[in-house]
TORPA-4810 file (N, C-alpha, C, O; in nm, 3 decimals):
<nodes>
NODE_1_4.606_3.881_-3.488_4.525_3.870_-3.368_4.397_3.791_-3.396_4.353_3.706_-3.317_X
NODE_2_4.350_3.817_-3.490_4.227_3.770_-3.536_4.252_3.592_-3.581_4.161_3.511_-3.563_X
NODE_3_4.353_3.561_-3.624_4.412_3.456_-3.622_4.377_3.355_-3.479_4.298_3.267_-3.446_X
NODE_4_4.473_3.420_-3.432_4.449_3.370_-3.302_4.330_3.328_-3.227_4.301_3.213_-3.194_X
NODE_5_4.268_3.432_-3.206_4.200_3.435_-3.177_4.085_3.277_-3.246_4.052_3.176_-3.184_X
NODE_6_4.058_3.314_-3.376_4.018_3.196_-3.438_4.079_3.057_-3.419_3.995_2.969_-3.405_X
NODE_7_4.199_3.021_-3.417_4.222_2.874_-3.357_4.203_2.863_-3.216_4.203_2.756_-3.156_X
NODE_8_4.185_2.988_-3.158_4.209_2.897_-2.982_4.020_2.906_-2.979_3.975_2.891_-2.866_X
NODE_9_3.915_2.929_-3.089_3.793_2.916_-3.080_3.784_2.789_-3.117_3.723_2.704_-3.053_X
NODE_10_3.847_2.769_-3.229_3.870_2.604_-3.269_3.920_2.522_-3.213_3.917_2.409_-3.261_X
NODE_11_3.987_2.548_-3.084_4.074_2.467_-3.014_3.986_2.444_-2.914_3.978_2.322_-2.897_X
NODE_12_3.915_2.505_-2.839_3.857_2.560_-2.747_3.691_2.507_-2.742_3.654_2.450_-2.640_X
NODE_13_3.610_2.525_-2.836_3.486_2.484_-2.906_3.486_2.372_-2.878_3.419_2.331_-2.784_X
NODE_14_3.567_2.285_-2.961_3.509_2.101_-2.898_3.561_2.076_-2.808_3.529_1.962_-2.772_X
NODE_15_3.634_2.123_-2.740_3.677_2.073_-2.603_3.518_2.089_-2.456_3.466_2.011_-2.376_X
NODE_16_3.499_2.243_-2.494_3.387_2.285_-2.421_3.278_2.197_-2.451_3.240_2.120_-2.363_X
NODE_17_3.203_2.197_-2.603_3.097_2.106_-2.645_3.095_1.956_-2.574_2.996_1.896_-2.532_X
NODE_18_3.287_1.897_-2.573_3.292_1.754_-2.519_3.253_1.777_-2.399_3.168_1.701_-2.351_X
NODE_19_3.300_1.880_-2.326_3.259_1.858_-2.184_3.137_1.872_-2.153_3.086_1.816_-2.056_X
NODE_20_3.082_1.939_-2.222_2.943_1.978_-2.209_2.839_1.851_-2.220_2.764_1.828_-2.125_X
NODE_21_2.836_1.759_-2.353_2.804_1.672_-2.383_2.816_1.550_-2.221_2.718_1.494_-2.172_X
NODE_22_2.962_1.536_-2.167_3.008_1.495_-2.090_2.905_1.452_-1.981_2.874_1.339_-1.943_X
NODE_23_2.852_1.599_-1.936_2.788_1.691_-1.774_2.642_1.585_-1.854_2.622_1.478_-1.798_X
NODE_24_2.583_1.607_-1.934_2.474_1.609_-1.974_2.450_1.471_-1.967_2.344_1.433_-1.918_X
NODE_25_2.570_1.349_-2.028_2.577_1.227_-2.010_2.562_1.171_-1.844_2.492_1.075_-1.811_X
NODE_26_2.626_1.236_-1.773_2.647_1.196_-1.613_2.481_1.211_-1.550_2.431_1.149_-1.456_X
NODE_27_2.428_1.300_-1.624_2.335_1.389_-1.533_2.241_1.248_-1.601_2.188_1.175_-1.517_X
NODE_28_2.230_1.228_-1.685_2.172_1.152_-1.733_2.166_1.023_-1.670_2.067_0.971_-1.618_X
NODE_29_2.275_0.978_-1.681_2.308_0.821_-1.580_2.271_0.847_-1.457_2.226_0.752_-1.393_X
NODE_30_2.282_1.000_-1.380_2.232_0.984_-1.222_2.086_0.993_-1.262_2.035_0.888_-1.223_X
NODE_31_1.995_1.066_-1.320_1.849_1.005_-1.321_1.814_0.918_-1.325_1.738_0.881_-1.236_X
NODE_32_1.856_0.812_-1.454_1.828_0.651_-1.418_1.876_0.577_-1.312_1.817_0.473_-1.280_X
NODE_33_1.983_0.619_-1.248_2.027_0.538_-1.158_1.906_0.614_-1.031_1.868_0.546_-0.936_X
NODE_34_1.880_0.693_-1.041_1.802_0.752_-0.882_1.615_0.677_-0.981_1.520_0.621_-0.927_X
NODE_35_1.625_0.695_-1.057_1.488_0.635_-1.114_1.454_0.487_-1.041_1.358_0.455_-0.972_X
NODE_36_1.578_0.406_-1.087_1.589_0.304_-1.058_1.568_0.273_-0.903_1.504_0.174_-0.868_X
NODE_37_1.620_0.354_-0.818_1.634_0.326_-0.692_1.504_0.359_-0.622_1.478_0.300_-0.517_X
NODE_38_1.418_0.453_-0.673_1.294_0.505_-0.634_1.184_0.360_-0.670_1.099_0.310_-0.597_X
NODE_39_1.225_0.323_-0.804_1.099_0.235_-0.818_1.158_0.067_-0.720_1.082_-0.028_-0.703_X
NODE_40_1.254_0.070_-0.688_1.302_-0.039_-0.619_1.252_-0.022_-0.453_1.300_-0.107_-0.378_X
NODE_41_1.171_0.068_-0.395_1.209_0.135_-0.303_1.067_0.142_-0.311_1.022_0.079_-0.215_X
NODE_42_0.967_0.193_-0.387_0.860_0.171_-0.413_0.769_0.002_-0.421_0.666_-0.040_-0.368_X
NODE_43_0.859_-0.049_-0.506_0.829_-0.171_-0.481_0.847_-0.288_-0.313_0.780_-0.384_-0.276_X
NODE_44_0.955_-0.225_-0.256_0.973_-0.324_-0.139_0.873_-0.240_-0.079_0.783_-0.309_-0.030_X
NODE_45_0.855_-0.126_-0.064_0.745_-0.041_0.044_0.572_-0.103_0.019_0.481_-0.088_0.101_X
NODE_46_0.563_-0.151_-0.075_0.408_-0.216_-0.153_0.462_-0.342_-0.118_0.366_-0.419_-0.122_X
NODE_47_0.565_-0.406_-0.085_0.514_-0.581_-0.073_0.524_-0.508_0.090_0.414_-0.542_0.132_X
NODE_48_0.570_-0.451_0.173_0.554_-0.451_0.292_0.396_-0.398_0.322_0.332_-0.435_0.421_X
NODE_49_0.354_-0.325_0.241_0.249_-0.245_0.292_0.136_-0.384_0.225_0.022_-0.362_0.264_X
NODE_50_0.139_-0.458_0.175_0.049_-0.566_0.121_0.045_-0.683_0.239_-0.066_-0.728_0.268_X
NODE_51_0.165_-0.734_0.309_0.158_-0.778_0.368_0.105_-0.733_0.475_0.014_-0.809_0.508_X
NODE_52_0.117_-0.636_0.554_0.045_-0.549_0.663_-0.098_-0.590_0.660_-0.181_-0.634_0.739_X
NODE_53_-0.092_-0.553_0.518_-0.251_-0.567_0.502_-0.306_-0.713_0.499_-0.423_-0.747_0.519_X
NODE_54_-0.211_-0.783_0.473_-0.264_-0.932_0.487_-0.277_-0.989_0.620_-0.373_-1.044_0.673_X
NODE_55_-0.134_-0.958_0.673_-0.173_-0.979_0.820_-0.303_-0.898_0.906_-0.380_-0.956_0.982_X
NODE_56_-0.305_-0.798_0.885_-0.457_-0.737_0.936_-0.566_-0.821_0.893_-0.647_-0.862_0.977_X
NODE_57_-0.576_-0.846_0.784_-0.704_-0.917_0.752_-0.749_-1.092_0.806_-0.859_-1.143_0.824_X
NODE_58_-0.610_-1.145_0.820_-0.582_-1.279_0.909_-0.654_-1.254_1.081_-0.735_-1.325_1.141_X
NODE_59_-0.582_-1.117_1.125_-0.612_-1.038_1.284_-0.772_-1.059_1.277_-0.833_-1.135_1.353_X
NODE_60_-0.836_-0.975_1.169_-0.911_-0.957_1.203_-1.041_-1.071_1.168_-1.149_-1.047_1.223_X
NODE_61_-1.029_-1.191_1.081_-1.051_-1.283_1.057_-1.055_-1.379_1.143_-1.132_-1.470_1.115_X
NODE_62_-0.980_-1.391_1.266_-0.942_-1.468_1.414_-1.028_-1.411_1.467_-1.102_-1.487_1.528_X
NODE_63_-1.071_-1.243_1.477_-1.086_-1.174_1.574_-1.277_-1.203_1.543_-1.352_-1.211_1.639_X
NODE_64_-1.311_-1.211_1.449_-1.447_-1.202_1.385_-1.514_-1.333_1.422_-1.631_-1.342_1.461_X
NODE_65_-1.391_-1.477_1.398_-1.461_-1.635_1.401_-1.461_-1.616_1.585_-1.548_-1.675_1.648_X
NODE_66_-1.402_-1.569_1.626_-1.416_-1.517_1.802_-1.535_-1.508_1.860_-1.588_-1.577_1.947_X
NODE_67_-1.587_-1.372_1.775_-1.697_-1.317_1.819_-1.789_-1.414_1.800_-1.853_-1.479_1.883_X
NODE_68_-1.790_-1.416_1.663_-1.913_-1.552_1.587_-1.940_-1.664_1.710_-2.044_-1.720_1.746_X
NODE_69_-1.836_-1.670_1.747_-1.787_-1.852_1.828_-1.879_-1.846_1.955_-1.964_-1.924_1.998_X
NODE_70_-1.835_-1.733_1.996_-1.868_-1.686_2.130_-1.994_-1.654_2.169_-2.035_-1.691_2.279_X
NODE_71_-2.087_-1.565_2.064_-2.205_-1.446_2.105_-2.322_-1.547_2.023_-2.441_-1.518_2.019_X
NODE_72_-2.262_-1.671_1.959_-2.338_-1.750_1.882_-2.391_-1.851_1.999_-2.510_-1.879_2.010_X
NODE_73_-2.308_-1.892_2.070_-2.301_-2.002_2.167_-2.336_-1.941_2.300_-2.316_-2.000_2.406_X
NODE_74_-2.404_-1.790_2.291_-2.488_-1.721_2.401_-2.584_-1.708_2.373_-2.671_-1.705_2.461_X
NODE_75_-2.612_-1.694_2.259_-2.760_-1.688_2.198_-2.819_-1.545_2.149_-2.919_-1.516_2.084_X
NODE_76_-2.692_-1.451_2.218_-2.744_-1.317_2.231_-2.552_-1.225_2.187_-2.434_-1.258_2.176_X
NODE_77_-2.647_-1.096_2.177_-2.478_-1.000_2.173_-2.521_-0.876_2.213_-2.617_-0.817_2.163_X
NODE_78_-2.443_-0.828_2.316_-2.432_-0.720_2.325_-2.412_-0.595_2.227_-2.330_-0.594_2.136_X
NODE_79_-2.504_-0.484_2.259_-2.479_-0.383_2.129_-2.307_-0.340_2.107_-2.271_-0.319_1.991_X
NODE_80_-2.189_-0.324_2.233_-2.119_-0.254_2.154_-2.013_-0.390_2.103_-1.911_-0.382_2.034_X
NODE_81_-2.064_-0.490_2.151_-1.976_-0.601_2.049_-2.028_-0.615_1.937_-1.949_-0.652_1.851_X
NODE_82_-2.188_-0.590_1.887_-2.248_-0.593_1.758_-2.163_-0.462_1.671_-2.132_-0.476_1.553_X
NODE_83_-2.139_-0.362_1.735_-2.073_-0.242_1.650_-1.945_-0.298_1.613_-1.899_-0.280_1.500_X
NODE_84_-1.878_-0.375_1.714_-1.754_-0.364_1.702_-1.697_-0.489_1.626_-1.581_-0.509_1.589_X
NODE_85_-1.797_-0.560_1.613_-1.846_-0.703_1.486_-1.870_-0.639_1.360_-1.816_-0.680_1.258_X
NODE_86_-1.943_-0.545_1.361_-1.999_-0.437_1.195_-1.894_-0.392_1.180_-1.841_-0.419_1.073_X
NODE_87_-1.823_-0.313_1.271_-1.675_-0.262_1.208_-1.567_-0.325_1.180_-1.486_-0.267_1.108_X
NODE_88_-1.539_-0.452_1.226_-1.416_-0.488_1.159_-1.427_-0.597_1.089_-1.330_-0.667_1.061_X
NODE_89_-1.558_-0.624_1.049_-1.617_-0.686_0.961_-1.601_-0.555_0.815_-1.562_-0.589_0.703_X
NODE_90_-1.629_-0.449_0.841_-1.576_-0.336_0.730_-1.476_-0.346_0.705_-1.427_-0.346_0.592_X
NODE_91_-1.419_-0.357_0.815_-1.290_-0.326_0.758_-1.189_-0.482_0.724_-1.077_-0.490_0.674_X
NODE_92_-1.260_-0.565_0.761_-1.197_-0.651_0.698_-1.229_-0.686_0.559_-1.151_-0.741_0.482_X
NODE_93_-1.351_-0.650_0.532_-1.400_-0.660_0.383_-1.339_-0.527_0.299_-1.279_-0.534_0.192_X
NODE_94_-1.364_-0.424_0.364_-1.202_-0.341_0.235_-1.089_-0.396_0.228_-1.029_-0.381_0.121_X
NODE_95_-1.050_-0.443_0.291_-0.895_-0.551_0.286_-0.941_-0.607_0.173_-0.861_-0.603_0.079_X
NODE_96_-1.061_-0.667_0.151_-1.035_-0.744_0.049_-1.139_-0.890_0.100_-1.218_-0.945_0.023_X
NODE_97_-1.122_-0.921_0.203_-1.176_-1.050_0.247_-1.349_-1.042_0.236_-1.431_-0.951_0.240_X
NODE_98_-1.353_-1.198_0.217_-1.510_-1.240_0.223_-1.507_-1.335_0.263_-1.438_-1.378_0.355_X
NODE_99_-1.661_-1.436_0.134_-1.645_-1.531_0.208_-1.692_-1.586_0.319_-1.810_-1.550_0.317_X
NODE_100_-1.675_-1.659_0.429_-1.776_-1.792_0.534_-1.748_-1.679_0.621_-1.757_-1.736_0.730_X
NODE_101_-1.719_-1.549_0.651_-1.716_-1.408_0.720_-1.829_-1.358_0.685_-1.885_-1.305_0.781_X
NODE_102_-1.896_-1.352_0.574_-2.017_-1.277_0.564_-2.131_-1.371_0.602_-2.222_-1.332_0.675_X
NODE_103_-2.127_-1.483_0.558_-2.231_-1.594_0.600_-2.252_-1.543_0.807_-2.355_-1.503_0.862_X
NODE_104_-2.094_-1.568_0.877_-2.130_-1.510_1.012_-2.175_-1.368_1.071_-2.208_-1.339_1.186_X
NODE_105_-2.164_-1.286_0.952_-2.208_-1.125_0.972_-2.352_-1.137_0.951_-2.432_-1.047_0.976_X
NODE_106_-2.386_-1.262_0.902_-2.577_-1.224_0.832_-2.566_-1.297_0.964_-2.532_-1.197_1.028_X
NODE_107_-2.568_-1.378_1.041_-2.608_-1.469_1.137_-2.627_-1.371_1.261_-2.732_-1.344_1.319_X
NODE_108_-2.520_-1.331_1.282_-2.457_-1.213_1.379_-2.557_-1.109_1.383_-2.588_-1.073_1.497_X
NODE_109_-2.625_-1.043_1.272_-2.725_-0.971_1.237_-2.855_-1.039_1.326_-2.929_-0.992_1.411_X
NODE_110_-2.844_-1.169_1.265_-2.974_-1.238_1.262_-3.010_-1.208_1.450_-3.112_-1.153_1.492_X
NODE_111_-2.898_-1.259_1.534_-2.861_-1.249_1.666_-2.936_-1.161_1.695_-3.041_-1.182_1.756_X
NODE_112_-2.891_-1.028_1.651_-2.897_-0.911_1.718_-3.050_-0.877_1.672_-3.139_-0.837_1.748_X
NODE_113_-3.061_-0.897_1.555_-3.239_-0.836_1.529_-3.340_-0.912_1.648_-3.433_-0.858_1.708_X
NODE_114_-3.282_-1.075_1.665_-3.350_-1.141_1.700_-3.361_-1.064_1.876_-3.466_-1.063_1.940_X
NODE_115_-3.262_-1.021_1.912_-3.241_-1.039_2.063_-3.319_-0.822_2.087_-3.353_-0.777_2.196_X
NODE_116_-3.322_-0.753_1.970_-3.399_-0.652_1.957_-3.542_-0.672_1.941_-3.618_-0.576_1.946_X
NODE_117_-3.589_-0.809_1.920_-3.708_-0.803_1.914_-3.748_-0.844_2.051_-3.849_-0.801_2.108_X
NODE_118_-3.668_-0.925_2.099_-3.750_-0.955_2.248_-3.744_-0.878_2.354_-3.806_-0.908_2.456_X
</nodes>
């Protein structure tokens, strides 16, 4: 009995270990393969979310030489177009942008101090 018993452990042992080894191999290949797919997935989500952001900063770059164009060639600006010139002038400068935009934000300033003093 004890016999027995001992070869079907020997019989039995590397078969289990192979399979075991097996599970551990698969499990393995599905992490890299889901690794892989996360950072692929990550990456197209950052060129989309970069572009967003580029196009916003173009929006708001049109939207800014506008104001400039406009409140320059009045001589004067209204306060909530001056806010609304300071803000997306912020927020176009966290985007990232500068540049002949800030030259029109000091001017734009200049406007408004000027048209507060009279």
């Amino acid at each position: 009995m004890k016999d027995v018993l001992m070869q079907t452990y020997i019989i039995a042992l590397p078969i289990l270990l192979g399979y075991i080894v097996w599970l551990l191999q698969e499990q393995k290949k599905k992490q890299v393969q889901d690794a892989k797919e996360r950072d692929e997935r990550i990456a197209e989500e950052r060129k989309k979310r970069d572009a967003n952001s580029a196009g916003t900063m173009l929006l708001l770059r049109v939207q800014l030489i506008e104001y400039h164009g406009k409140y320059m060639k009045l001589g004067k600006i209204p306060s909530y177009a001056y806010e609304n010139f300071c803000e997306m002038y912020e927020a176009y400068h966290r985007l990232g942008g500068n540049g002949m935009i800030t030259k029109m934000k000091q001017e734009i300033e200049e406007l408004h101090l000027k048209q507060k003093g009279e």
